[in-house]
N, C-alpha and C positions, 0 to 999 in steps of 0.2 A: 218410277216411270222411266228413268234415263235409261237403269239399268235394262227393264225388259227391252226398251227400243234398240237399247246393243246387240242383244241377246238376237235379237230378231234379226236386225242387222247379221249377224256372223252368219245366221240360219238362212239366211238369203244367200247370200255372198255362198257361202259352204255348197250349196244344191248347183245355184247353176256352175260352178264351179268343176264340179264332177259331171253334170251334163257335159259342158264343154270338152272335158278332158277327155271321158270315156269316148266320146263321137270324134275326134280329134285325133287320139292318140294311135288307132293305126294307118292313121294318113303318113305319120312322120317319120316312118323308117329307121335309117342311121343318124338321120340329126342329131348334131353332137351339142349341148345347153354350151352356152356360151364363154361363162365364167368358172365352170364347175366341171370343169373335162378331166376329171383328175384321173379319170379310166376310160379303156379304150371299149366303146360298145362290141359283144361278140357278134354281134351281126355285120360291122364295120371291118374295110380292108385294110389293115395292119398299112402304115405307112412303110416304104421300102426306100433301100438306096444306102447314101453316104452324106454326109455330113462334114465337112473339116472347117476346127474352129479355132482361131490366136484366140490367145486373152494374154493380157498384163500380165506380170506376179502376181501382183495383190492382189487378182481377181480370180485367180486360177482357182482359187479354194470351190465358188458358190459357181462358177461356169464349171467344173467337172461334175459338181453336185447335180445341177439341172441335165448336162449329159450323160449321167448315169440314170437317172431318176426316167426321164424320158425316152432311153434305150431300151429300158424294163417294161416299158411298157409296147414294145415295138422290137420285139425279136430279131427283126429283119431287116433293120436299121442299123448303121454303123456308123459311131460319132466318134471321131477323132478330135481330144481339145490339146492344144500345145500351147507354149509360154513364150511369150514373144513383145516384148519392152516396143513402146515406139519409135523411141531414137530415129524420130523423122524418116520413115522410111519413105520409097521412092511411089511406093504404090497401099493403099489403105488395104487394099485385097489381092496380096498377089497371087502369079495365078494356083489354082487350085484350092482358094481360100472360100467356103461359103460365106461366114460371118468371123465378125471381129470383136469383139468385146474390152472397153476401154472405161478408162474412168476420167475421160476428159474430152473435152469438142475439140478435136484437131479444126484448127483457121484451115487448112490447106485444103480440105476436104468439105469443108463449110457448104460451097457451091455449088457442090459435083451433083448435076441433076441426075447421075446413074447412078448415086448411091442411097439408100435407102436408110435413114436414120431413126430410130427409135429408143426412147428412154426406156430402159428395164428393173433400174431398180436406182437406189442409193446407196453412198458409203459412206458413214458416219463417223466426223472424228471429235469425242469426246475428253474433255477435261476430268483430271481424273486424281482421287486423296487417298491414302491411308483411313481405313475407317476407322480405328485407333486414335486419329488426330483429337488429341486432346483441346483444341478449338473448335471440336465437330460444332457444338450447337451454338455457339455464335455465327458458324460459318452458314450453318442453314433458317436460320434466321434472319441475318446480313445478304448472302449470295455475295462473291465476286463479281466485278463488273472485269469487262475487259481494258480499261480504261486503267485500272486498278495493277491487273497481269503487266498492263506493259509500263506504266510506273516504275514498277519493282525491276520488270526484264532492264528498263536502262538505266537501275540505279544500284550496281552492280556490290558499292556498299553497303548497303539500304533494305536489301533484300531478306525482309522482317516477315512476319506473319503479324506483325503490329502492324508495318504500311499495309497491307494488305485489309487491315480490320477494323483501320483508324483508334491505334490503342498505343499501348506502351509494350506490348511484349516484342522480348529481344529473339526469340524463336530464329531462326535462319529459315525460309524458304527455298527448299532443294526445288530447283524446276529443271524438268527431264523433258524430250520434247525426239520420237523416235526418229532415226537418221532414216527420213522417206521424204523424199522431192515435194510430193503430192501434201503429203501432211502437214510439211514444212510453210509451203505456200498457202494452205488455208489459215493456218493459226497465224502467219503474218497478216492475213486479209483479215481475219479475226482480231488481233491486235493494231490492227491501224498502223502497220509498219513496211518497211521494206524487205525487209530479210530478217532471218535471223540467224544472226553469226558467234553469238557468245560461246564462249569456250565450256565447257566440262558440263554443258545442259542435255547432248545429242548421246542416246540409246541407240545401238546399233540392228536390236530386234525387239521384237513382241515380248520373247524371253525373257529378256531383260531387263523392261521395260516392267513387265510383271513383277520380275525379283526386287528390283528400287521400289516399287511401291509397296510389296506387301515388307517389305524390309524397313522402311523407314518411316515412320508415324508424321516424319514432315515436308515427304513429299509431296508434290503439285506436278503432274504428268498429261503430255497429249499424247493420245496416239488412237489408232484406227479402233473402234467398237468390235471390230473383229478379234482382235488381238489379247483384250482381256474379257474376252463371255462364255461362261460356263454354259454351252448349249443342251447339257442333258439337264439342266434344270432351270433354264432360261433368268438367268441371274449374272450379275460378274461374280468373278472369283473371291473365295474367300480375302477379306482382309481388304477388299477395295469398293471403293463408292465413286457416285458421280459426284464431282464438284457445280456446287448450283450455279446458275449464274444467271446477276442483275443486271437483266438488257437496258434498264431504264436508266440505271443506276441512281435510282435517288437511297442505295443505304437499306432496302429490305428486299427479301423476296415477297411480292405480293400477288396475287392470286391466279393471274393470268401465266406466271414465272414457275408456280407453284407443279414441275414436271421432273423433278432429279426425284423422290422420293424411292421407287424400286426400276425397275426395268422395263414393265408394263405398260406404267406409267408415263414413262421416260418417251418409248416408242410411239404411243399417239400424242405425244405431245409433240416428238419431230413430224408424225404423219400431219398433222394439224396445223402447220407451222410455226409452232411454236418457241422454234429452236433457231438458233440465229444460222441464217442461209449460208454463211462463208464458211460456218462448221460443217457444211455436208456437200458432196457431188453425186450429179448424175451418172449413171452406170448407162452407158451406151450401146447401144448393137447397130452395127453396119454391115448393110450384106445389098446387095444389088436388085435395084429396083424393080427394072422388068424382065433381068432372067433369074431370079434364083430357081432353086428346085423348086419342087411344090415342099418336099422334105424339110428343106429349109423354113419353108413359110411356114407349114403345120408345128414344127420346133418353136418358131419365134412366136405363133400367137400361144403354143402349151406355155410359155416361161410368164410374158405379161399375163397369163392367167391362171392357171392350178398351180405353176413355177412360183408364186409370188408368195406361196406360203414356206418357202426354203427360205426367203431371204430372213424374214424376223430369227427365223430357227438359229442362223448361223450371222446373229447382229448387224444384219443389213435393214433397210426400210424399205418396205413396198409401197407400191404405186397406190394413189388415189381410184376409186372408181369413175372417174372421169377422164383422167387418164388411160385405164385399162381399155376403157371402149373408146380412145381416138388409135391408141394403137391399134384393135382390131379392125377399124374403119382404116389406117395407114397399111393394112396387112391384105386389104383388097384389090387386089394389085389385077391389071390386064393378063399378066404371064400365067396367068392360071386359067384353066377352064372349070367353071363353076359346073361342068355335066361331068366332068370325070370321075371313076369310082373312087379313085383317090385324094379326093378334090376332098378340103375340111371345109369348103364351103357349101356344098351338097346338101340343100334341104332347107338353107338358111332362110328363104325367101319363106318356107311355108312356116318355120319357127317363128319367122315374125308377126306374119297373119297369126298364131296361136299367140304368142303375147297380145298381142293387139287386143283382138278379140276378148282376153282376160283381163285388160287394162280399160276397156269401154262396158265392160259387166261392172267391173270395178264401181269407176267414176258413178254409173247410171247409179246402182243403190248407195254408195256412199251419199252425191246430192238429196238424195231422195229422204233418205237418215238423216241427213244435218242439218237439212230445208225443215222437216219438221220439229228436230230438237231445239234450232235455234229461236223456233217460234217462239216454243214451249217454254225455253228459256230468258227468252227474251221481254214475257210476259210477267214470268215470277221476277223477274229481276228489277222491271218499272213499277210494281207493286209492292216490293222490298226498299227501296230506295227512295221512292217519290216523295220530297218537302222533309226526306231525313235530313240531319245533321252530317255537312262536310267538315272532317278536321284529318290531322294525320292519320288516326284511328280505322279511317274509310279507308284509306290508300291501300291496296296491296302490293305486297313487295318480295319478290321473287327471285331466293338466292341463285347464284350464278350469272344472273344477269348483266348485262352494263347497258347505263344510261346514258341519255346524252339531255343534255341543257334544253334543248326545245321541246324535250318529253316525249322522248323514241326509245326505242330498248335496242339491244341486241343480240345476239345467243347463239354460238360454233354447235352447230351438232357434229356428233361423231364421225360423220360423212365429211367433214372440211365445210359443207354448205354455211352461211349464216342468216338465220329470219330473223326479222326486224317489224315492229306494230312500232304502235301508238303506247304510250304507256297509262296505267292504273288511272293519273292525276288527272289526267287530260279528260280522257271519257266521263268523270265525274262533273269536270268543269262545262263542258259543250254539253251535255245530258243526249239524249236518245241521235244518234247517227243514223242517219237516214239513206246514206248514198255515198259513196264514192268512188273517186276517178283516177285509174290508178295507170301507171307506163307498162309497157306491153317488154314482155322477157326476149333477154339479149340485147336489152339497152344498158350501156356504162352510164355511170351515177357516181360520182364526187363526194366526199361528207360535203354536208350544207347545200346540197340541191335539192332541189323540191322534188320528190317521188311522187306525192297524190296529193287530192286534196277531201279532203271530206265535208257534207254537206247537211245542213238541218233545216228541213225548210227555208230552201230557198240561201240559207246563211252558210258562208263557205270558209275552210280554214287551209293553208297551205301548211301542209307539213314536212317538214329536212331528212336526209337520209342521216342515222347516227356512223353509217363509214361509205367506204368508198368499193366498187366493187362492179360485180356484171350482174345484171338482175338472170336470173335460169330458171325463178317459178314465182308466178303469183295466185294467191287464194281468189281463183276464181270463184269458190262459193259465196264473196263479200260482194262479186255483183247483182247477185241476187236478192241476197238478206245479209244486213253489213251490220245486223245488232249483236253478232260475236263481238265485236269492235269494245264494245259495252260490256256484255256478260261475259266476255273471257278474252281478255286483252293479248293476255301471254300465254293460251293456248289457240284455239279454235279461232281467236280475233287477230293473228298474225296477219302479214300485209307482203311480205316478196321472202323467199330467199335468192340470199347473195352470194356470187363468187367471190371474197372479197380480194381487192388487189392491195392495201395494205395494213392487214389488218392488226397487227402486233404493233406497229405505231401509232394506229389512229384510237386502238382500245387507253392508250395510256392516255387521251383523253377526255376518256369517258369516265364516269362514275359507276363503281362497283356497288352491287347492292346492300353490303356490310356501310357505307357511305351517303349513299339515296338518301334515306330517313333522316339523315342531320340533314341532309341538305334541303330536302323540301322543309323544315321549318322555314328558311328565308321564304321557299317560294307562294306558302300561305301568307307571308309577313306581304310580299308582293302582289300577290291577288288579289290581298285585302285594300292597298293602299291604291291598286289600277281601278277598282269597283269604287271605291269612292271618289276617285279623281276625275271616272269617266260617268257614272253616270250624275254626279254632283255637277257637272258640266253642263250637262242638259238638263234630269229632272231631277230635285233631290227627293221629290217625291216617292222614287222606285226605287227606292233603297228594299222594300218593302220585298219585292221581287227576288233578291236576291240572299236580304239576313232573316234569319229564324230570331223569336225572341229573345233578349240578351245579347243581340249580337254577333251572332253564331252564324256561319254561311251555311245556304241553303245546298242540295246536293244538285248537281245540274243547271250550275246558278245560271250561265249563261243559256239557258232554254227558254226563256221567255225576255229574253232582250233583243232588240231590233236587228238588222242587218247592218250598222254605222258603230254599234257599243263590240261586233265578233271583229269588221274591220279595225277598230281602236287596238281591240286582245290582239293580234294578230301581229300590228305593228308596233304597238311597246309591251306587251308582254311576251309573247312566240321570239319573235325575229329581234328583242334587245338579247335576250340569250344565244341567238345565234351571231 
């Protein structure tokens, strides 16, 4: 039954779909798709003009890339990139400068309401071993903490792969660390230091940098992601790996940390946040706000979007999708006129009416789909469960997950977003969910605040956020029919996704789901001993209510208990966890 109702589903969605399109698609001209401009339409007028752009050194590599890459596509364009250090200069853009490309927020320029700032990419600076090191698998096992790194940095005799391992090997730790300003000052922010001045640690290049590592099995090395990545095979070079590291430091890599493994890997796990912030900076572009070209502006929106696939190529990180569309909204600038034939904003108005429009076909069948399968499921699922046996057995438990003590989950999709329900335990314990009342998106939320509440006749339970973060979406289909809540907690029964604003500290304390299962033994241990406390308080009679014969708790135990036994749960069971 599910399956035909998919099926049906796609076959709706599919038809009007090409309706729309086909009636649609010669309204839209030259309209350029947003994110995906990677070519210039032949019906569109080739951008014209000049271009002239600084960049850093260390940036010269991926700004010539993007200005060749985007020349090619525009015959008639002429981009001039040059190298040009900041050494404080007197003007961010002087004259004859369109844009600027930097890998730092100049303060001086901070204010300047003429200039027009946007983030373009990141520059990653990774910790870096000998793949050879014959402590490989202790080390990926363990992970370094930096706590650890800077130990050894000021214990100049000391400097073991044993301190490093908490062991006895006498190993010498060679640490290299390339002679670059930029570099320099994150690995100190990284090591919780002020500088670093030890003698015989500083590489003078990339070069070099490479040759001590793949040279010496006991080297420990920083330097820019640029410097050691074999881009035709999107790998580092032979002989070198990432050194893992234990942001928590309690002594393992564990699952959330779990991001040095290949390169791929590596990469969404910085896109995710995963990777500690003082190791990476922002790539910047500065170009003038209300008079650049249009040249300029069609350049700056191609880089934050078809551009952004250079930077992984050449061991940079690109932007988030959320990101990508506030630069394009920052790229709407008055000094343009959206009628000009050269205008990349030409047409945008009617491209959005055609999103829209695919976006409200969308939603209409989708409800329409979920309204009926949640019924349908919601139906098998109270006739599957009803007066069964609650024990751990019932719970389900959902790898990747992390939990939180009030019984919330939570889960990073690959987007950076994270969604957060109720968990497994819960909905067993309250039985059928009937309602509820949830905050409206673009409101900030704290771990431990109340996000909704959910209701059973008439009987109400407040529930905690498991992090802290900006709500951007809620399942508006649980205003309707909220027994997903029930029959699929950790798909279809999800409750908000979050921005989260700190999410790599507040997951260390949560519960991984390798963890969960031991832990809910206590909290049946505690269920069982809140049910006889509370309702042995009142009637001992309704014990009846809640345990199966022998003993055994009933599923939904709190479904037929008064509105005084959910406030009881609520206050020493929910909120003693919290």
């Amino acid at each position: 039954m599910q399956h035909s109702q998919t099926k049906l589903k796609l076959i709706i969605m599919k038809t009007l779909c090409i309706i729309l399109f086909g009636f649609l698609l010669p309204l839209c001209g030259s309209s350029q798709v947003i994110l995906n401009d990677e070519t210039v339409p032949q019906n569109s007028p080739l951008i014209k003009g000049k271009i002239n752009i600084l960049s850093t050194p260390d940036l010269l590599d991926i700004t010539t890339i993007w200005a060749n890459k985007y020349a090619s596509l525009n015959s008639q364009l002429k981009i001039t990139v040059l190298s040009s250090a900041m050494n404080k200069p007197e003007k961010l853009l002087p004259a004859g400068t369109d844009i600027r490309i930097i890998s730092s927020e100049d303060e001086a320029f901070r204010s300047d309401k003429n200039l027009r700032k946007i983030i373009v990419g990141r520059d990653i600076i990774v910790p870096l071993i000998n793949s050879e090191n014959p402590f490989l698998e202790a080390i990926y096992k363990q992970g370094i903490s930096a706590e650890e790194i800077a130990r050894v940095l000021s214990n100049p005799d000391k400097q073991t792969w044993g301190m490093l391992l908490g062991n006895d090997e006498p190993a010498r730790v060679n640490l290299f660390i390339i002679d670059n300003e930029s570099v320099s000052s994150d690995v100190a922010n990284f090591l919780n230091t002020d500088k670093l001045n030890d003698e015989g640690i500083n590489v003078k290049s990339g070069q070099e940098m490479i040759d001590v590592l793949q040279g010496d099995p006991y080297a420990l090395g920083f330097c820019r992601m640029t410097n050691v990545l074999d881009n035709t095979k999107n790998s580092f070079l032979d002989k070198i790996t990432l050194l893992p590291i234990d942001k928590n430091g309690n002594g393992i890599i564990d699952y959330p940390e779990k991001i040095f493994s290949n390169y791929d890997t590596f990469t969404r796990g910085v896109w995710i946040g995963k990777y500690p912030k003082t190791l990476y900076r922002n790539i910047y572009s500065y170009s003038q706000e209300n008079k650049s070209k249009e040249a300029v502006v069609a350049f700056l929106r191609w880089i934050v979007t078809s551009g952004q696939a250079s930077l992984a190529s050449y061991g940079y990180d690109d932007l988030v999708y959320s990101e990508r569309l506030a630069n394009i909204d920052a790229l709407l600038i008055s000094g343009v006129d959206p009628k000009s034939p050269n205008s990349i904003f030409a047409g945008q108005k009617l491209l959005a009416l055609i999103i829209g429009l695919f976006i409200v076909t969308g939603l209409v069948v989708n409800i329409i789909a979920r309204f009926v399968a949640n019924k349908q499921a919601s139906v098998q699922y109270a006739s599957s469960l009803s007066q069964s046996v609650f024990d751990q057995n019932s719970v389900k438990i959902l790898n990747g997950l992390y939990f939180d003590k009030t019984h919330t989950w939570a889960f990073m999709d690959q987007n950076g977003g994270v969604k957060i329900g109720i968990d497994d335990f819960l909905q067993h314990v309250t039985g059928p969910i009937t309602r509820v009342k949830m905050k409206i998106p673009g409101e900030r939320i704290n771990k431990g605040d109340k996000i909704m509440s959910i209701t059973q006749k008439g009987k109400q339970l407040n529930i905690y956020s498991p992090i802290s973060g900006i709500i951007r979406e809620q399942n508006t289909a649980l205003n309707s029919d909220s027994s997903a809540m029930n029959s699929s907690p950790y798909s279809d029964g999800w409750v908000y996704v979050l921005e989260p604003t700190n999410w790599i500290k507040e997951t260390q304390q949560l519960i991984m789901a390798n963890n969960y299962k031991t832990w809910l033994k206590n909290e049946f241990s505690r269920l069982k001993d809140f049910l006889s406390a509370s309702l042995g308080n009142r009637n001992p009679e309704h014990g009846h209510l809640v345990l199966q014969d022998g003993g055994e708790l009933q599923d939904w135990v709190l479904e037929k208990c008064g509105p005084e036994v959910w406030e009881d749960f609520q206050i020493n069971f929910i909120d003693t966890n919290k």
